[in-house]
DOGUKOL-873406 format. One line per 10 residues: their letters; for each residue x, y, z of C-alpha. Coordinates in Angstrom, 2 decimals, always signed. Layout:
N
a> X:Y:Z ~ ...
END
This chain:
97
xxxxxxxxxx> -1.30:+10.09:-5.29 ~ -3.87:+12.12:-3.38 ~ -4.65:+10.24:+0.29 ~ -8.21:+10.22:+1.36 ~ -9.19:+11.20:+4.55 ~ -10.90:+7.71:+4.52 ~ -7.18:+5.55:+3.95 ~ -5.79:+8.66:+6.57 ~ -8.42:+7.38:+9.21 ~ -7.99:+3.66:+8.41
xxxxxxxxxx> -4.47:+3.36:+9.12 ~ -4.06:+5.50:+12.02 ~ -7.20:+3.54:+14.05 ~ -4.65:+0.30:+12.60 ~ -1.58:+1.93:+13.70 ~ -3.92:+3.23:+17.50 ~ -2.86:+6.50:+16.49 ~ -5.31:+8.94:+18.08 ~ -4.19:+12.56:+17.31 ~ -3.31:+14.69:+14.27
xxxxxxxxxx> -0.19:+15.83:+14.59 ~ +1.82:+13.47:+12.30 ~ -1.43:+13.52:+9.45 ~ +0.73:+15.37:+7.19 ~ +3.91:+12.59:+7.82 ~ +1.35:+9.95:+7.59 ~ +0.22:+10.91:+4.29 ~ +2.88:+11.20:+3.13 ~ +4.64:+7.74:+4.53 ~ +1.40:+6.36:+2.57
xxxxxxxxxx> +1.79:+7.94:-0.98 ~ +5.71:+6.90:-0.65 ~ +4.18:+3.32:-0.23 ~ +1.95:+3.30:-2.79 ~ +4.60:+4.55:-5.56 ~ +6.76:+1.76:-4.33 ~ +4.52:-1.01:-4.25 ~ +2.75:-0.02:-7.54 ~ +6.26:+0.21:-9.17 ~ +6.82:-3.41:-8.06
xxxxxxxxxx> +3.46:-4.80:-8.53 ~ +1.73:-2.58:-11.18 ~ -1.35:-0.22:-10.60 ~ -3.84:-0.59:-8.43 ~ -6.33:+1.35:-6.87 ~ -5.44:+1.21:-2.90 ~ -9.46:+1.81:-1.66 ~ -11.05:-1.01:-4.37 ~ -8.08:-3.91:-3.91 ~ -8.07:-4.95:-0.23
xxxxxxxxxx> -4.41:-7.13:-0.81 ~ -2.63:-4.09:-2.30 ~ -4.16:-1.85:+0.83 ~ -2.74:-4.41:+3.48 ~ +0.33:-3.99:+2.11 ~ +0.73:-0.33:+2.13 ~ -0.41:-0.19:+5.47 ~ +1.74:-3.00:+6.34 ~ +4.56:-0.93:+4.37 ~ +3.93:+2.00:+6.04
xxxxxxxxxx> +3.77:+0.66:+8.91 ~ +7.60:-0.25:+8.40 ~ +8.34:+2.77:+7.26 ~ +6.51:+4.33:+10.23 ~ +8.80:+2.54:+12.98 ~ +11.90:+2.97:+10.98 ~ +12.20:-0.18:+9.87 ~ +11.53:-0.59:+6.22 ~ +14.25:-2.36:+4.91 ~ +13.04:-5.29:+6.57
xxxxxxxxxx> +9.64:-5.26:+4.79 ~ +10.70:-6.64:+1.30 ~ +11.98:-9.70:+3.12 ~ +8.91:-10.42:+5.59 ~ +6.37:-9.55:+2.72 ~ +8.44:-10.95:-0.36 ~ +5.61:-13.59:-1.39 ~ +2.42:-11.26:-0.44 ~ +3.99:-8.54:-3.07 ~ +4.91:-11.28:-5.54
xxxxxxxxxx> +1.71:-12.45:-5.32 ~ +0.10:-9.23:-5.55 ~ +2.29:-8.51:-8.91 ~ +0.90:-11.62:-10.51 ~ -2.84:-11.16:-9.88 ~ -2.46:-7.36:-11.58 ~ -0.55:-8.80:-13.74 ~ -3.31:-11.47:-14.60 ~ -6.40:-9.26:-14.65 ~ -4.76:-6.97:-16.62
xxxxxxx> -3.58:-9.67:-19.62 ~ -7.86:-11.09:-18.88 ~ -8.37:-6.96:-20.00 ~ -6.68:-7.12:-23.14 ~ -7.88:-10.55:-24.22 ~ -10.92:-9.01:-23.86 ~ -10.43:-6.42:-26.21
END
């Protein structure tokens, strides 16, 4: 997944990160989040669905300080939650059809 400069800028002013250096890292720690959560949850598009994007920042964030195997525990209902409202809109999609 290609990370916008936009998501890039977001999470660094989050994270009070004011230099450049690490953009490439930080990228990076954000597509690895995304392909996680969307593996657990299904798709979503990160800019459009403000739940899934707290939770990749809140993922990376994890994964920033070294400490994402503790993020699955701490966030267990917020991704479960997130997993059944794609999961929802995208049954509402083909009973639509």
């Amino acid at each position: 997944m290609e990370i916008t400069l936009e998501l890039l800028r977001e999470f660094k002013e989050r994270m009070h990160i004011s230099h450049s250096s690490e953009d490439g890292n930080v990228k990076r720690l954000l597509s690895f989040s995304i392909e996680v959560l969307q593996s657990k949850c299904g798709a979503f598009d990160v800019e459009e669905n403000t739940r899934a994007k707290e939770l990749v920042f809140e993922r990376t964030r994890y994964l920033y300080n070294d400490a994402v195997e503790y993020f699955e525990d701490n966030f267990l209902s917020e991704i479960t939650s997130l997993g059944l409202s794609i999961a929802l809109k995208e049954d509402e999609s083909d009973a639509a059809v």
